[in-house]
BATORDO-988520 format. One line per field, with one value per residue (C-alpha): residue in one letter; residue number from 1; x, y, z. Coordinates in nm, 3 decimals, padded with zeros to 5 digits. Last residue first. Layout:
<rs>
res	(A,...)
n	(NUM,...)
u	(X,...)
v	(Y,...)
w	(Z,...)
</rs>
This chain:
<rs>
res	(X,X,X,X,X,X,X,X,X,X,X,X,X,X,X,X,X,X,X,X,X,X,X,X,X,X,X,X,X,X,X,X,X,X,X,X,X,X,X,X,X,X,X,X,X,X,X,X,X,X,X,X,X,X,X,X,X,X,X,X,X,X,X,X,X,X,X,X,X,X,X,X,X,X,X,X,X,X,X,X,X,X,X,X,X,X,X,X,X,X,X,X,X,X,X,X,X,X,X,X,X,X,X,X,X,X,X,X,X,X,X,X,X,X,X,X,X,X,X,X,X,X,X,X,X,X,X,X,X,X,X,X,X,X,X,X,X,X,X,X,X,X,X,X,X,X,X,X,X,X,X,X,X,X,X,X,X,X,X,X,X,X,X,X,X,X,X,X,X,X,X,X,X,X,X,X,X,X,X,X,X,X,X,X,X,X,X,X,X,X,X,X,X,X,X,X,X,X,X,X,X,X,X,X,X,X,X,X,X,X,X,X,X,X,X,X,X,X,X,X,X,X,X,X,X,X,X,X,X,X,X,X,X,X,X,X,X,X,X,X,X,X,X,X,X,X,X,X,X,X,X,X,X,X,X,X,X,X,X,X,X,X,X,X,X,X,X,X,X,X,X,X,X,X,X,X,X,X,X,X,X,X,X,X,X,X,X,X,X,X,X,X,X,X,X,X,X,X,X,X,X,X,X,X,X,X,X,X,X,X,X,X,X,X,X,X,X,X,X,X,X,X,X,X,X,X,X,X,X,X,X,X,X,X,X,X,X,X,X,X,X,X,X,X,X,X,X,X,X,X,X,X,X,X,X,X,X,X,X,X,X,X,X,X,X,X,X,X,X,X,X,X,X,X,X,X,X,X,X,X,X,X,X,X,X,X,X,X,X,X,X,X,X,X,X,X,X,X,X,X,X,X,X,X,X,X,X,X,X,X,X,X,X,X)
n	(414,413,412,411,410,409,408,407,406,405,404,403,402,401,400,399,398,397,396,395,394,393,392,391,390,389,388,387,386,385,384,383,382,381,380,379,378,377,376,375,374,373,372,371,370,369,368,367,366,365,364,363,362,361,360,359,358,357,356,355,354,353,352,351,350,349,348,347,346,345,344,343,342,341,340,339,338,337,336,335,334,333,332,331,330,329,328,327,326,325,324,323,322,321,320,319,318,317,316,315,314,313,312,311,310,309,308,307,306,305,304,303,302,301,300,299,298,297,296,295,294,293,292,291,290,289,288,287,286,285,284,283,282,281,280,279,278,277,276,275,274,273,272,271,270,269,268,267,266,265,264,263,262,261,260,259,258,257,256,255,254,253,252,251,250,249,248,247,246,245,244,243,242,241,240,239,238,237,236,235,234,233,232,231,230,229,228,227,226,225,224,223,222,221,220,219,218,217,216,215,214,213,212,211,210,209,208,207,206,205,204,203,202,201,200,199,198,197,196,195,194,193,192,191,190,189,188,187,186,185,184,183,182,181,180,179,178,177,176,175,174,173,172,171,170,169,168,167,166,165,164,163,162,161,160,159,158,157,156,155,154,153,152,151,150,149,148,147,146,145,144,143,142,141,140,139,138,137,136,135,134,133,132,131,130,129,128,127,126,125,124,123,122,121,120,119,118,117,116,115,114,113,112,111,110,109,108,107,106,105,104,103,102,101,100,99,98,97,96,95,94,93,92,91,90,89,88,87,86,85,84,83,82,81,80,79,78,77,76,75,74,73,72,71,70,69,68,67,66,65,64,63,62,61,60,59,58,57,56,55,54,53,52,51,50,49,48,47,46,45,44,43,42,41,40,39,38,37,36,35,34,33,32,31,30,29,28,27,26,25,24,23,22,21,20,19,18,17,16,15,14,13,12,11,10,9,8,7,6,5,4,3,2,1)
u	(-01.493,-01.285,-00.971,-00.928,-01.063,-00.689,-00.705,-00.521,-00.762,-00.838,-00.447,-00.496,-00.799,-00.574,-00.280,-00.543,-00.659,-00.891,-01.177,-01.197,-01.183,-01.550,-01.626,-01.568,-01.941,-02.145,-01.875,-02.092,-02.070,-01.745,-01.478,-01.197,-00.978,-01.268,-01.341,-01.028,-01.013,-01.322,-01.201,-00.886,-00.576,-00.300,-00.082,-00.229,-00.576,-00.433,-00.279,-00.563,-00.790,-00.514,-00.570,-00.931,-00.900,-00.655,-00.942,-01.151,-00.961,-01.017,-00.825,-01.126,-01.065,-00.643,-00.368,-00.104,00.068,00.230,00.067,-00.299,-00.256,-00.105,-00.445,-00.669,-00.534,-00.589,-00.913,-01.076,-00.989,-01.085,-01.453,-01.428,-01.404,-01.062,-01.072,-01.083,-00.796,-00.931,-00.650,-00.463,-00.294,-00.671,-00.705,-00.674,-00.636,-01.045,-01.023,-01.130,-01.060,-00.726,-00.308,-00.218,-00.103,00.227,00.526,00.476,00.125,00.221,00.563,00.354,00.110,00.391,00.569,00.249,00.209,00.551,00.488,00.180,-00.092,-00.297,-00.644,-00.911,-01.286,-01.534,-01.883,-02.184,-02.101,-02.167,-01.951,-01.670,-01.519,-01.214,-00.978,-00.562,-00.382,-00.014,-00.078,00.092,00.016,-00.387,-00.495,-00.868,-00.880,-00.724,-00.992,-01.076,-01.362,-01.237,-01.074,-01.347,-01.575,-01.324,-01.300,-01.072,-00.817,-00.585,-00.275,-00.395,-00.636,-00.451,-00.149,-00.221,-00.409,-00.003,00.140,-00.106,00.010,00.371,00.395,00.164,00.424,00.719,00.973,00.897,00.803,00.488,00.671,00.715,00.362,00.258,00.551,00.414,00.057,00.176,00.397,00.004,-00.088,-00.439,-00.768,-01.088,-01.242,-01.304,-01.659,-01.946,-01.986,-02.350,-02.521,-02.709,-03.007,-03.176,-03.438,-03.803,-04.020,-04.370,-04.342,-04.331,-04.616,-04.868,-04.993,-05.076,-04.927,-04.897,-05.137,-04.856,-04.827,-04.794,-04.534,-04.340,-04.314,-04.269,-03.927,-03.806,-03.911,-03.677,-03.408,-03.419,-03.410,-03.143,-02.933,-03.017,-02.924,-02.592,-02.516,-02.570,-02.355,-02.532,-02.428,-02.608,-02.767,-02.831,-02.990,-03.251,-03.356,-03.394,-03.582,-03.805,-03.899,-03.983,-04.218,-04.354,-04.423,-04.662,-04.644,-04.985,-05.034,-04.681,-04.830,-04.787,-04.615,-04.349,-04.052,-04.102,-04.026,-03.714,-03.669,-03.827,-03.574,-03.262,-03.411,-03.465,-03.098,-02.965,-03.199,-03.113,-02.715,-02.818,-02.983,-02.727,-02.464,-02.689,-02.731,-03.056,-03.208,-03.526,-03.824,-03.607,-03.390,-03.532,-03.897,-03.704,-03.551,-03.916,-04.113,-03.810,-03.853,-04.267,-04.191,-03.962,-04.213,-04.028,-03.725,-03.763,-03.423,-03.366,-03.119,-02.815,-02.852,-02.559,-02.555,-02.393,-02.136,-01.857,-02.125,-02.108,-01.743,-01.727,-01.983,-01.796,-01.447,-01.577,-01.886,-01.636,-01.443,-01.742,-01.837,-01.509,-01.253,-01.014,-01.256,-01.269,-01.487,-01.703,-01.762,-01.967,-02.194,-02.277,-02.518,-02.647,-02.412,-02.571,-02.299,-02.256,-02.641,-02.662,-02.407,-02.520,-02.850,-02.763,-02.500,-02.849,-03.023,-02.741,-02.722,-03.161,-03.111,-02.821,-03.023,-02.973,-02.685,-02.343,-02.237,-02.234,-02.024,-01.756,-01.784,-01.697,-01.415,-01.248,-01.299,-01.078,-00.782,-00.801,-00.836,-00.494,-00.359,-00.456,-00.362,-00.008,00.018,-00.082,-00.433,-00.380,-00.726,-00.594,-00.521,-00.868,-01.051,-00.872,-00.969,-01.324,-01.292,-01.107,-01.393,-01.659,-01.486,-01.371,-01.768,-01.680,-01.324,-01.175,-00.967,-00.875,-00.742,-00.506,-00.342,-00.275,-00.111,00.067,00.200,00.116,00.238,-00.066,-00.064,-00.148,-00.451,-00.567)
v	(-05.076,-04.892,-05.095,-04.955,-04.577,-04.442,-04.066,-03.918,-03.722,-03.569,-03.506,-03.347,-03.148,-03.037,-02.923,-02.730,-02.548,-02.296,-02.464,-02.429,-02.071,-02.062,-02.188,-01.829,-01.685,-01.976,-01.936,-01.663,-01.250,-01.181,-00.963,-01.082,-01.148,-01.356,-01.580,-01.654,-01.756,-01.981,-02.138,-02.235,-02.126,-02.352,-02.112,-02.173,-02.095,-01.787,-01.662,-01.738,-01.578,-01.230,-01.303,-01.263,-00.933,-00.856,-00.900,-00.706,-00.394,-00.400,-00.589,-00.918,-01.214,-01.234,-01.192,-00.942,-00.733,-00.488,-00.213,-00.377,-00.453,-00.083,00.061,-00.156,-00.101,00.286,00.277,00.098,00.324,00.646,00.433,00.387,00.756,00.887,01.173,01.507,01.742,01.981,02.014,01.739,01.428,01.303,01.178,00.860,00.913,01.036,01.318,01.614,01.931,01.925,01.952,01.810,01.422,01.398,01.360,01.316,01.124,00.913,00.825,00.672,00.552,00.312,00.257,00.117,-00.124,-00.247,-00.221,-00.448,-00.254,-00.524,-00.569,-00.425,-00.446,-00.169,-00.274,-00.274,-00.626,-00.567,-00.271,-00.343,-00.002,-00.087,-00.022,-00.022,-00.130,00.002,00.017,00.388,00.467,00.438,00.460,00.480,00.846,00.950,00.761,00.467,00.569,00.496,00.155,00.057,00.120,-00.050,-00.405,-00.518,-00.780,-00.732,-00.781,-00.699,-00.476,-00.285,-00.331,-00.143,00.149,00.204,00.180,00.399,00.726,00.677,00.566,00.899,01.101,00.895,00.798,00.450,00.073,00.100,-00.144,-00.389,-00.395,-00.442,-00.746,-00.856,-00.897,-01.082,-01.342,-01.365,-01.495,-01.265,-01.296,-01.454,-01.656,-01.979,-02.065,-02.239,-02.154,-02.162,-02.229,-01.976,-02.060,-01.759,-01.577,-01.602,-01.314,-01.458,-01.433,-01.085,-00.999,-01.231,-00.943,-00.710,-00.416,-00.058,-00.178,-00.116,-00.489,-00.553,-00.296,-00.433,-00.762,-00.596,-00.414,-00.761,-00.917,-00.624,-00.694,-01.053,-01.008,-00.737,-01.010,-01.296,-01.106,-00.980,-01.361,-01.450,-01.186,-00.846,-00.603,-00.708,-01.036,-01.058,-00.665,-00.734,-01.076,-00.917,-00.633,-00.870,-01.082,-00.783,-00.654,-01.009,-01.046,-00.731,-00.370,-00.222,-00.088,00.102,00.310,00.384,00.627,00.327,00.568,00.458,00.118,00.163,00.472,00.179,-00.079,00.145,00.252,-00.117,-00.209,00.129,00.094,-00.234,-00.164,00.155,-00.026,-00.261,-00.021,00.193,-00.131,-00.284,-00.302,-00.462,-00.212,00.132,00.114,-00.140,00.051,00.412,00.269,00.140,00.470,00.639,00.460,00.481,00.873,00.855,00.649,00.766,00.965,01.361,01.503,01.816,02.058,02.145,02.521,02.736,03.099,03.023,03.220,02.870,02.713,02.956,02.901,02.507,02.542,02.801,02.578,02.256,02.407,02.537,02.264,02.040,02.317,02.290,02.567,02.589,02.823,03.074,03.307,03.326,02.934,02.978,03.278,02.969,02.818,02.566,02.309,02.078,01.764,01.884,01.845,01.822,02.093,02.303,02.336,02.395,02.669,02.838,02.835,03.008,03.258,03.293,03.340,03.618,03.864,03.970,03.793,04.000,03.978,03.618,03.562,03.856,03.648,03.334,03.496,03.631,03.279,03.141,03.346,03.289,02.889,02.923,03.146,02.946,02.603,02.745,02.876,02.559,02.478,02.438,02.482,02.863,02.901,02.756,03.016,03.303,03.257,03.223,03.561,03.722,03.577,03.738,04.073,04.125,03.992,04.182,04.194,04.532,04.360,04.087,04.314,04.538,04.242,04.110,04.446,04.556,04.211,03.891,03.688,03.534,03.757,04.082,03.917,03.851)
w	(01.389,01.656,01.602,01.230,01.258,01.202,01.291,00.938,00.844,01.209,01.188,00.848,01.026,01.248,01.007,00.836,01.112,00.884,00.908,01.282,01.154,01.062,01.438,01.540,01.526,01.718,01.967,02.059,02.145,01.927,02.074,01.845,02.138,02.346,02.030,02.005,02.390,02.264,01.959,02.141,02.132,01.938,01.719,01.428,01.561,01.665,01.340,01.112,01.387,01.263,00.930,00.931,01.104,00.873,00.589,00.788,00.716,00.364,00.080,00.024,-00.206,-00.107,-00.305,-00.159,-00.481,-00.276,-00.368,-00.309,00.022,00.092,-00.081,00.096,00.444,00.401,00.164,00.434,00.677,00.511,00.447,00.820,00.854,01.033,01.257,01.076,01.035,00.794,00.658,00.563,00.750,00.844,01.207,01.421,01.803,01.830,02.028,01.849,01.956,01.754,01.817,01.500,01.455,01.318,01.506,01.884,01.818,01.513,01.722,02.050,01.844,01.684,02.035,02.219,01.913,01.960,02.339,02.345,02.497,02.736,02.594,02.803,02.664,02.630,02.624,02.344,02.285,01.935,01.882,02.130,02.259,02.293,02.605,02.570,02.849,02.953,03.334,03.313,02.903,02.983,02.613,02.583,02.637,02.329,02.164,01.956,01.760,01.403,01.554,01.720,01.366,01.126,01.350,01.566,01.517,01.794,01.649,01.251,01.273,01.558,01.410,01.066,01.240,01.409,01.058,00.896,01.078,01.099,00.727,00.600,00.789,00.640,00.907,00.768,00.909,00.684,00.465,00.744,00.842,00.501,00.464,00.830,00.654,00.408,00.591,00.830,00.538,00.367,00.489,00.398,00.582,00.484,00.285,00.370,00.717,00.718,00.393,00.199,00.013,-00.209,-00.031,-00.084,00.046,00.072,00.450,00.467,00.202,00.364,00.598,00.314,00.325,00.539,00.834,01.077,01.240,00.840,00.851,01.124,00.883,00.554,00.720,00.843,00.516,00.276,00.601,00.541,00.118,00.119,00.300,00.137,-00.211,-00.067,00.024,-00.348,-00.492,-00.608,-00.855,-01.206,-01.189,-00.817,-00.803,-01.134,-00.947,-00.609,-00.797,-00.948,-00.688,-00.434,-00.729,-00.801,-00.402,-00.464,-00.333,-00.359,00.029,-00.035,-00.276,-00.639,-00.816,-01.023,-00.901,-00.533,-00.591,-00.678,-00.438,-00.167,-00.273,-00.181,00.104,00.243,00.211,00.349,00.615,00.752,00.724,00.907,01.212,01.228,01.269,01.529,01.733,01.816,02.062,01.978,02.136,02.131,01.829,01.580,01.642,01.617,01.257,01.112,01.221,01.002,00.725,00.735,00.738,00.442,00.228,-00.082,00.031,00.036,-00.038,00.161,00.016,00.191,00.287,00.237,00.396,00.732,00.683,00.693,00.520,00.265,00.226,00.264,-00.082,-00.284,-00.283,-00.412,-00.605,-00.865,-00.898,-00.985,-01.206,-01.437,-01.415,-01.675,-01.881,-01.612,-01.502,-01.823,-01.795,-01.435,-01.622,-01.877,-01.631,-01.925,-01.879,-01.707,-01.616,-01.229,-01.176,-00.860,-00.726,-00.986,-00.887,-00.570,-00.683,-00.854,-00.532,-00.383,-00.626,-00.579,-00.226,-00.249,-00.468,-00.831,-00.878,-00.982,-00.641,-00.618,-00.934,-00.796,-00.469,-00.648,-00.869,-00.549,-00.364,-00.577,-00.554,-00.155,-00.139,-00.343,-00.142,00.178,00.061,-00.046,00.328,00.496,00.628,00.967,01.168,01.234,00.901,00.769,01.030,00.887,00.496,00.658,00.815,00.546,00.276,00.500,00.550,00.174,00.040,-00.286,-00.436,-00.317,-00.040,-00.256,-00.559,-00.302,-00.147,-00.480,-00.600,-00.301,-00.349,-00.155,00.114,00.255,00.572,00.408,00.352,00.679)
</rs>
């Protein structure tokens, strides 16, 4: 493998003789085949020469890879000076960048388990949600994020989860609203903090009146329009995607399906090869909530756009999600990738609007409908929501109907 990197008698000759030659030639093999381009490689390659001279000089493999642990959480400790003798330029977050996706590759790195406080309750909350409500995975984790993040608050006081108090729960919604938290993101740790109270009661973990002593702060249906950039915005994004750039070909197509069909992050980072059928030209989405797949027919403009990204940029891979990273490892697309996608081209071109993520073109694209006439109900149907209950917000946004409501004269009815 290393004669294949393009070296001299002299480089070839210094990796081969490094320790761990076989192991870092197999790994060094297994990123070419995935794609990783020949600058990638050679660079991956000088690396991994001063981490195996590092490892070899440990006493025993276990306690090296202890020590990299170490390392990789606590990034700022600066006491492993053997790191700084290999070379100054490298910092240690550098360091356990390309020594971790090695040992993995060898199966010698072990992530660390992280015991949560009140793990086990956590988890007997989650498979409750899952099997006796139904709930979706998404919902489930938005749940647990919300009551995880209170329980390692709660958790650093030492005591147990048959002493938490309202005043506790009061507190740290207080703390979270004046520093990070709107009012909505309050009411929202605050019903799943009484949710999670509630089972537990049933559980005998608290008190029984803990749940309903939660106060939330008062949040009013519909109160605000959606937020989403003009649709003259969103065809300036769409326009300045309209490139034979690689990165262009890519986003371009993930930019039309927020914005034409409004889906959300999740159906579009598990949209599939398999849900394009090119001969009736439909496209089939996975609806989240619904927990169904729903046809749409596949415009040609949109048909086109995945049509190029697949012929000239996406890699031949195992995976089959249509949307994957332009780098190696070719990846699908996270919905955190997504997001920083559409908010990153919103941002470059100056849009204004309160929210630049994917949802935002979802927003824009009821906008659209509602201006064009449809009803609340056949835009209900497009955006896949489960109620009416859930479009009514862009009533509010038919301006020029609620002008002609306005302007409804009342006279001969009175």
């Amino acid at each position: 493998m290393f004669e294949e990197l393009h070296l001299c008698a002299y480089g070839v000759a210094r990796h081969r003789n490094a320790p761990f030659a076989d192991e870092r030639a197999r790994y060094l093999s297994y990123c070419a085949d995935r794609g990783d381009a020949l600058a990638t490689l050679q660079s991956k390659a000088n690396r991994l020469v001063y981490i195996a001279r590092w490892l070899s000089a440990c006493p025993n493999l276990e306690a090296a890879i202890e020590q990299l642990k170490a390392i990789a959480h606590c990034r700022d400790d600066r006491e492993y000076t053997a790191i700084q003798r290999l070379n100054t330029r490298w910092t240690q977050e550098r360091f356990i960048r390309f020594a971790r996706p090695w040992l993995r590759f060898l199966g010698w790195w072990r992530e660390p388990v992280v015991r949560l406080p009140f793990q086990e309750q956590l988890e007997q909350h989650s498979h409750w949600m899952r099997t006796e409500r139904g709930m979706t995975e998404m919902t489930i984790g938005s749940q647990q994020r919300y009551v995880t993040q209170f329980l390692r608050w709660y958790g650093a006081k030492g005591r147990p989860l048959s002493e938490v108090q309202v005043i506790d729960i009061d507190l740290y919604l207080a703390e979270g609203g004046a520093t990070r938290w709107c009012r909505r993101s309050v009411w929202d740790v605050a019903t799943a903090l009484r949710a999670f109270f509630r089972y537990g009661a049933t559980q005998g973990w608290c008190p029984l009146h803990l749940a309903n002593a939660i106060q939330a702060p008062r949040v009013y249906a519909e109160e605000t329009l959606p937020a989403g950039p003009d649709w003259t915005d969103v065809q300036r994004v769409l326009a300045a995607a309209n490139t034979d750039c690689p990165r262009d070909l890519r986003d371009r197509p993930i930019l039309m399906l927020f914005a034409i069909y409004g889906l959300r992050e999740t159906e579009v980072a598990k949209l599939r090869l398999d849900d394009l059928d090119w001969e009736q030209e439909l496209l089939h989405v996975t609806r989240v909530k619904r927990r169904g797949t729903q046809t749409y027919p596949l415009l040609r403009s949109v048909g086109d756009a995945i049509i190029r990204y697949l012929q000239k940029v996406r890699r031949p891979s195992a995976h089959r999600e249509v949307f994957l990273a332009l780098r190696s490892p070719f990846r699908p697309l996270s919905q955190s990738g997504l997001y920083s996608t559409v908010g990153k081209r919103l941002t470059a071109l100056g849009v204004r609007t309160v929210h630049h993520g994917p949802h935002s073109l979802r927003h824009a694209c009821a906008a659209r409908l509602v201006a064009d006439g449809l009803s609340l109900k056949e835009i209900g149907d497009h955006l896949g929501h489960r109620s009416t209950s859930a479009t009514r917000v862009y009533a509010k946004v038919n301006l020029s109907g609620l002008r002609e409501v306005a302007a409804f004269d009342l006279g001969e009815l009175l």
